[in-house]
C-alpha positions in Angstrom: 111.3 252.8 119.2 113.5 251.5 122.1 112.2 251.8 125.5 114.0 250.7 128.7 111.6 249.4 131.4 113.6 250.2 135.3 111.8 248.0 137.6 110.9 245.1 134.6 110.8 242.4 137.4 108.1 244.2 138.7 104.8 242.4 137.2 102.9 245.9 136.1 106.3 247.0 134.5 106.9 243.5 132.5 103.6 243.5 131.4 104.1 246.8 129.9 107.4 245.7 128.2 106.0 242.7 126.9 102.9 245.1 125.3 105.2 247.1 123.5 107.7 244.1 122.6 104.3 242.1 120.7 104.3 245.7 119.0 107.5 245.8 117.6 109.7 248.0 119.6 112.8 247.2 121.0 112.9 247.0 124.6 115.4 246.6 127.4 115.1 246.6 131.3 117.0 245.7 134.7 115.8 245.1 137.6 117.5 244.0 141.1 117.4 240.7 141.2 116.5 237.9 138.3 113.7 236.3 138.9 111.2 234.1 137.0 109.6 237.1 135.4 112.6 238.6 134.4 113.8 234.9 133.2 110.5 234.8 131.2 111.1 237.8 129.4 114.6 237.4 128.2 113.0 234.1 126.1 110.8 237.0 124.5 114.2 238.6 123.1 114.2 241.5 125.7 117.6 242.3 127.4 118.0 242.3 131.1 120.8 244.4 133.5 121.0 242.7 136.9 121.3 244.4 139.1 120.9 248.4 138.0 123.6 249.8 136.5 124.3 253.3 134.4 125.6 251.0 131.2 122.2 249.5 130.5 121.4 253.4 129.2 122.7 253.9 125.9 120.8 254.8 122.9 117.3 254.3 124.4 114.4 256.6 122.9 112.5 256.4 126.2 113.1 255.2 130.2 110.0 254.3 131.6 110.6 253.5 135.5 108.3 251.7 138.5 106.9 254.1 141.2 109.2 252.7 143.7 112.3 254.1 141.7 114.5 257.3 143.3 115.4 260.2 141.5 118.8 258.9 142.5 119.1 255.5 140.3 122.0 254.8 138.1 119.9 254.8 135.4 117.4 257.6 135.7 120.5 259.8 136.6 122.2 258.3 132.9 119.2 259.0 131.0 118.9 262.3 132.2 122.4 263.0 131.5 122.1 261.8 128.2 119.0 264.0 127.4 116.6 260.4 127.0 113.2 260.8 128.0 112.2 259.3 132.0 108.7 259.1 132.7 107.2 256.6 135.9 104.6 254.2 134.7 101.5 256.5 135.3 103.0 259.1 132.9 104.2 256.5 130.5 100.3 254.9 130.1 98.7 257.5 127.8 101.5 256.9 125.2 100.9 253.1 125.1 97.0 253.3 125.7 96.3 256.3 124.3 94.8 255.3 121.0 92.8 251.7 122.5 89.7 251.2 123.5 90.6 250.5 127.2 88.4 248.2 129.6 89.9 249.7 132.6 89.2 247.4 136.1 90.2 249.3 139.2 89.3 248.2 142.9 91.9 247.6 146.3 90.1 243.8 145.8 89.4 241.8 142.9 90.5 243.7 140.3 92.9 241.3 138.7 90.3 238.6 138.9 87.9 240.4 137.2 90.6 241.5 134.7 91.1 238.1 134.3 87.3 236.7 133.5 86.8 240.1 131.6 89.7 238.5 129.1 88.4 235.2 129.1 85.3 236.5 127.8 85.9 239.4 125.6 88.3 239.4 122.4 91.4 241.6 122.5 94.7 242.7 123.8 95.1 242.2 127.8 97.3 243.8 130.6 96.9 242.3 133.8 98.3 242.4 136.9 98.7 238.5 137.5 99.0 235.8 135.5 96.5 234.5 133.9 96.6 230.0 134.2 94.5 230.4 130.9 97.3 231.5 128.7 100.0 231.3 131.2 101.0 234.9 131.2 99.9 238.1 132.5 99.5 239.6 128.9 98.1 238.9 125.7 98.4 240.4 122.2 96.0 240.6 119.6 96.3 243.2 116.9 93.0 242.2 115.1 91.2 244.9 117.0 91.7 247.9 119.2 90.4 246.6 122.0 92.5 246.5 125.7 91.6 245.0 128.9 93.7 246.3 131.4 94.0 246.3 134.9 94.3 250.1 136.1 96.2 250.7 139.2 94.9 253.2 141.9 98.5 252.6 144.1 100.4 255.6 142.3 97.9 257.1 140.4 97.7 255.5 137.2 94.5 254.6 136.7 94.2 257.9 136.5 95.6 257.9 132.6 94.5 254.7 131.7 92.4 256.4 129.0 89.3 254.4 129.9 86.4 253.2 127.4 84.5 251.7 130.0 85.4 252.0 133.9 85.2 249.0 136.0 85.5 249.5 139.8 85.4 246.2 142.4 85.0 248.4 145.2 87.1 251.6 146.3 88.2 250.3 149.8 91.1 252.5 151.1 94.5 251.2 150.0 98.1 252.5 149.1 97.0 255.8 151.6 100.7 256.6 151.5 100.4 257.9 147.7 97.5 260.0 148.6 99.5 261.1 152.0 96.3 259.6 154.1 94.0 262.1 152.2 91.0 260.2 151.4 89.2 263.0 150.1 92.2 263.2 147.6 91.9 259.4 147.0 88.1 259.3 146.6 87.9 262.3 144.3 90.8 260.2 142.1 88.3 257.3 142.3 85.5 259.6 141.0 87.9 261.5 138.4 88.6 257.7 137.1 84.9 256.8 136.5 83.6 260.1 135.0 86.8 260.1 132.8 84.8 256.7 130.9 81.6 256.6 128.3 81.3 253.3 129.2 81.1 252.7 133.1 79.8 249.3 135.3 80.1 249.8 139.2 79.4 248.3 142.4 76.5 249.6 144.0 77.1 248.5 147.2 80.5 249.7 147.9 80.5 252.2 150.2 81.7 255.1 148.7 80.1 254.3 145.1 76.9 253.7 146.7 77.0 257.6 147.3 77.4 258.0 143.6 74.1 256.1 142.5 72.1 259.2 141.6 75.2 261.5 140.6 76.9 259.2 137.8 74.9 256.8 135.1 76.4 253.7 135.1 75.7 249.8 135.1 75.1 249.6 138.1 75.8 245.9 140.0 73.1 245.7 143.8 75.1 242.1 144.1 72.6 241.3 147.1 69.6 241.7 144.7 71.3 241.1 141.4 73.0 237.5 142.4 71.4 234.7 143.4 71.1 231.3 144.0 75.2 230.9 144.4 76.3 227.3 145.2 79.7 225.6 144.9 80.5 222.9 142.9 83.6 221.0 141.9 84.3 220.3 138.0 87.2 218.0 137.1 88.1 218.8 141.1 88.5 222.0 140.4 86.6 224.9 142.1 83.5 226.4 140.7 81.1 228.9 141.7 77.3 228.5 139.7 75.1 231.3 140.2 72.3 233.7 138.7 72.4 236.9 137.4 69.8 239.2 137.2 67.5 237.7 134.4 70.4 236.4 132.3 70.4 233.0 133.8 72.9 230.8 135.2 76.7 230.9 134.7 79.2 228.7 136.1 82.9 230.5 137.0 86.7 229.0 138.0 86.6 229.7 142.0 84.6 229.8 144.8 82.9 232.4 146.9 80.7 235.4 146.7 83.4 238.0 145.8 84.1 235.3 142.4 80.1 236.0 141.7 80.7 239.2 142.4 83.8 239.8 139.9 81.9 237.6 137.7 78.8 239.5 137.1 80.8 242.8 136.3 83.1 241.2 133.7 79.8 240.4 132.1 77.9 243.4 132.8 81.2 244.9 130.7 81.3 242.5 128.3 77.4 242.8 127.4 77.8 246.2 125.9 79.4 244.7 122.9 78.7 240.8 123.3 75.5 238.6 123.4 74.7 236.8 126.5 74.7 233.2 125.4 78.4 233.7 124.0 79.4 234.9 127.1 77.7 232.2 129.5 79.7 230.1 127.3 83.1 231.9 126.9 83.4 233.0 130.9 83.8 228.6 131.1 87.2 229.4 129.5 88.5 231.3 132.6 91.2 229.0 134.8 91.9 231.2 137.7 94.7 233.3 138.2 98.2 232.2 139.1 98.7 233.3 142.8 95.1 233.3 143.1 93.4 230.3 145.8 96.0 228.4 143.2 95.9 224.8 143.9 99.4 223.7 143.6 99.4 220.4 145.1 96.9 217.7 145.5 96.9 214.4 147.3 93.7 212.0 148.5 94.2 213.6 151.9 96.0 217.0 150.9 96.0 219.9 149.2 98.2 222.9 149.0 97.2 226.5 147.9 98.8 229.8 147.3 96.7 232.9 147.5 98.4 236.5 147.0 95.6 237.5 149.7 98.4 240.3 151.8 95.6 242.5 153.0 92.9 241.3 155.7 89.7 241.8 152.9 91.4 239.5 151.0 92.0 237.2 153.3 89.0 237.1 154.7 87.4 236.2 151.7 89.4 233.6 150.3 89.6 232.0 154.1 85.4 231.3 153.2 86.0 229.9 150.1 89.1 227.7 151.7 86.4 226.4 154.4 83.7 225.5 151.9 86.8 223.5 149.8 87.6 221.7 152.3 84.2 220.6 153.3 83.8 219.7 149.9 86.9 217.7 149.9 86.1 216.2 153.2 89.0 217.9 155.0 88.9 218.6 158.7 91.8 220.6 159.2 92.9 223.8 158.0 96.5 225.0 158.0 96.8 229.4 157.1 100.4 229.6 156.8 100.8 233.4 156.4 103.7 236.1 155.0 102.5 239.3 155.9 103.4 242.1 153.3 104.8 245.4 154.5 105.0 247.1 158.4 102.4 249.7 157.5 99.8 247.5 156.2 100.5 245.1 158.9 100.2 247.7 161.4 97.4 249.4 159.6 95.3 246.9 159.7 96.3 244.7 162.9 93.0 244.3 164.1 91.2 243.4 161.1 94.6 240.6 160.3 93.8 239.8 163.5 90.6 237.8 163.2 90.6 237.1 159.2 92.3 233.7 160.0 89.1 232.6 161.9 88.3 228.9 161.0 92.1 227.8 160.9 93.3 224.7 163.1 96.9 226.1 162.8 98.5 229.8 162.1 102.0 229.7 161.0 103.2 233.0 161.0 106.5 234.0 158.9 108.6 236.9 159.3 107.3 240.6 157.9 108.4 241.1 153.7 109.2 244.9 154.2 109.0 245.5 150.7 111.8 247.9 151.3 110.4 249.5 154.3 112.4 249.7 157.7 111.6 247.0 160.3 109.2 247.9 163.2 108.9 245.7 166.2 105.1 243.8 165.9 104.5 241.2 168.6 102.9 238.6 166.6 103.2 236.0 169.5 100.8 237.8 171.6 98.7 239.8 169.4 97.8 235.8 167.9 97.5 233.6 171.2 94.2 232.8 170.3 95.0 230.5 167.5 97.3 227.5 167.3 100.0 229.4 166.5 103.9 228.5 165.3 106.3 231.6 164.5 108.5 230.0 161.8 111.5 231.5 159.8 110.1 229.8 156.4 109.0 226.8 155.0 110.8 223.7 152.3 108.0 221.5 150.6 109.2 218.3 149.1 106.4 216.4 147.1 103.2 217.3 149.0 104.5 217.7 152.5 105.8 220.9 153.7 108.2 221.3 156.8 108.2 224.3 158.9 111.8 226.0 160.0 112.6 228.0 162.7 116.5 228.6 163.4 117.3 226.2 160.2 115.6 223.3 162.4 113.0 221.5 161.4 109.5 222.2 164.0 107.2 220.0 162.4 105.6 218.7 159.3 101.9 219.7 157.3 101.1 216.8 155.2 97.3 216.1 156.2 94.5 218.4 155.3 94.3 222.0 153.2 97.1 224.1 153.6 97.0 227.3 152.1 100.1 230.3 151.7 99.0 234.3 152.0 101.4 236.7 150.9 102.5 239.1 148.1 106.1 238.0 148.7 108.3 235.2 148.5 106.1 232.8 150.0 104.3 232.0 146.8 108.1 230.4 145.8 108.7 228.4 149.3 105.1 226.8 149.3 105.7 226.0 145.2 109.2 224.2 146.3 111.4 226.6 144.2 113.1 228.4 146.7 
């Protein structure tokens, strides 16, 4: 079959494509810009069009195309024309799921993390929506069972066909509102559609909303306050660790630190269980190396280290910025630099308050300018909504070796060479802070 991916920069789209390419179909995409994803996948043999164009559409089979994509693109408009089959990702997943047994992990927080450990642990194909440092991609292929460990996405929907075996849900904090036009009746009942939809099912208790659905839906159910214990932070080999109990299955030991890592943790292996014993998995969950983007230590001196954390929405944040504080005590560090991107005007302004005081515990704030993610600017007065930190407005940042200087008007302000400094942001921050930009 040949299948053209629009939007195959995009990292739910290429891990899609690269699925169906392990499979043996013949696959295609373009995307707007090249990127290192899209560079990545033209070594797997697939064939990209930079930017969009009508020409990449010729004898395809199939056009599947990110939610972000307009009726109006070059290509949709050429496949139609040509009588090829268009359907957006959520429509596209019970054709490439349909016939797996799907580990489903949903949640606005963690999800990809427990994805992650859930891969580490269990045997079988793998979707994810991050790279994983353990195999150095976001998917993995195995065609000596059925099983598929996928990360299902509540942002347009798709979790929704995600053909779930067992239904793994983080949490079900409000997120992506916009797709559920700020219904959250609409949004929970998808939520709740999602987890009845699954046999198999292993839930946080103490989420708010699926703490209402304790007596309604029979589930594993995770009380984390009851259930974990004993959590301390260690480092192995310098690298972050969090050791801690579960239930009466003893001790485990997982890449990362804080409580939400536990937390993650304990419902990969609640999932796993059904199908695993519990010494194998104690032992296999070791495997686990974080997840690129993810508190991902990309620099490391005696008297610095520098981190890049996806973290774009103030939950996030929040909970990394703990496990960035007990680091650095562990490392003997006194001084934390946030150096922040934030991701979108709506989230921003969504959430101002909350952004506000996630940063707590930082000696400096660096704030860079807004990545709209396509949206149109809106004016947010950073300067003064911040004053109570140690703030810098900057334009971007240049590393060289492990010392990063700070721009504003393409001069240099200062330098961050001393200490932990740590990058939030779903944009192109994760590239400035890695010195490839």
């Amino acid at each position: 079959m040949k299948i053209h991916f629009i939007g195959i920069g995009g990292i739910g789209i290429s891990g899609l494509a690269q699925y169906m390419r392990y499979k043996g179909h013949e696959i295609s995409g373009s995307d707007i810009a090249d990127t290192l994803i899209t560079q990545k996948l033209r070594k797997l043999g697939i064939s990209i069009t930079i930017p969009h164009d009508a020409s990449a559409i010729n004898e395809q089979d199939l056009v599947v195309h990110s939610a972000i994509i307009r009726p109006d693109n070059p290509e949709v408009m050429a496949a139609k024309a040509k009588g090829i089959e268009v359907l957006a990702r959520r429509e596209a997943l019970p054709q490439i799921l349909g016939d797996l047994k799907v580990y489903a992990v949903a949640g606005a927080h963690g999800k990809s993390t427990t994805t992650a450990i859930l891969t580490a642990i269990m045997d079988g194909s793998a979707i994810i929506g991050a790279e994983s440092k353990a195999f150095g991609s976001n998917v993995r292929y195995d065609d000596t069972n059925d099983v598929m460990i996928f990360e299902a996405d509540e942002s347009d929907g798709s979790f929704l066909n995600s053909n779930p075996h067992c239904a793994i849900v983080v949490n079900a904090e409000p997120e992506h509102m916009e797709y559920y036009d700020y219904n959250f009746e609409l949004f929970y009942e998808s939520y709740k559609t999602f987890i009845k939809s699954a046999p198999c099912r292993v839930l946080n208790a103490e989420d708010p909303f699926l703490s209402k659905l304790v007596n309604e839906i029979e589930a594993h159910w995770l009380y984390p306050s009851r259930d974990i214990a004993n959590i301390e932070y260690i480092l192995i080999n310098d690298e972050p660790h969090t050791r801690f109990t579960l239930k009466d299955f003893g001790s485990f030991d997982v890449w990362g630190f804080g409580k939400h890592i536990a937390l993650d943790a304990s419902l990969a292996i609640l999932a796993a269980r059904e199908s695993m014993d519990i010494e194998t998995i104690r032992e296999k969950i070791l495997t686990f190396k974080g997840i690129k983007k993810r508190f991902d230590i990309v620099g490391v001196e005696d008297d610095s280290v520098i981190i890049d954390d996806y973290g774009h929405h103030p939950t996030e944040i929040k909970a990394t910025f703990e496990s960035v504080k007990e680091y650095a005590q562990l490392k003997g560090f006194d001084k934390i630099t946030a150096i922040w991107q934030p991701h979108k005007y709506s989230r921003t302004i969504d959430n101002l308050e909350e952004f506000i005081n996630c940063f707590e515990g930082a000696q400096e704030l660096i704030i860079l300018p807004v990545w709209s993610a396509g949206e149109a600017k809106r004016e947010i007065d950073f300067a003064q909504k911040f004053k109570r930190y140690n703030l810098t407005m900057a334009d971007n940042i240049k590393r060289a070796d492990n010392t990063i200087s700070v721009i504003k008007d393409k001069e240099e302000l200062k330098t961050l060479d001393k200490g932990l400094i740590i990058g939030f942001g779903a944009g192109d921050l994760t590239y400035q802070i890695r010195g490839i930009a």
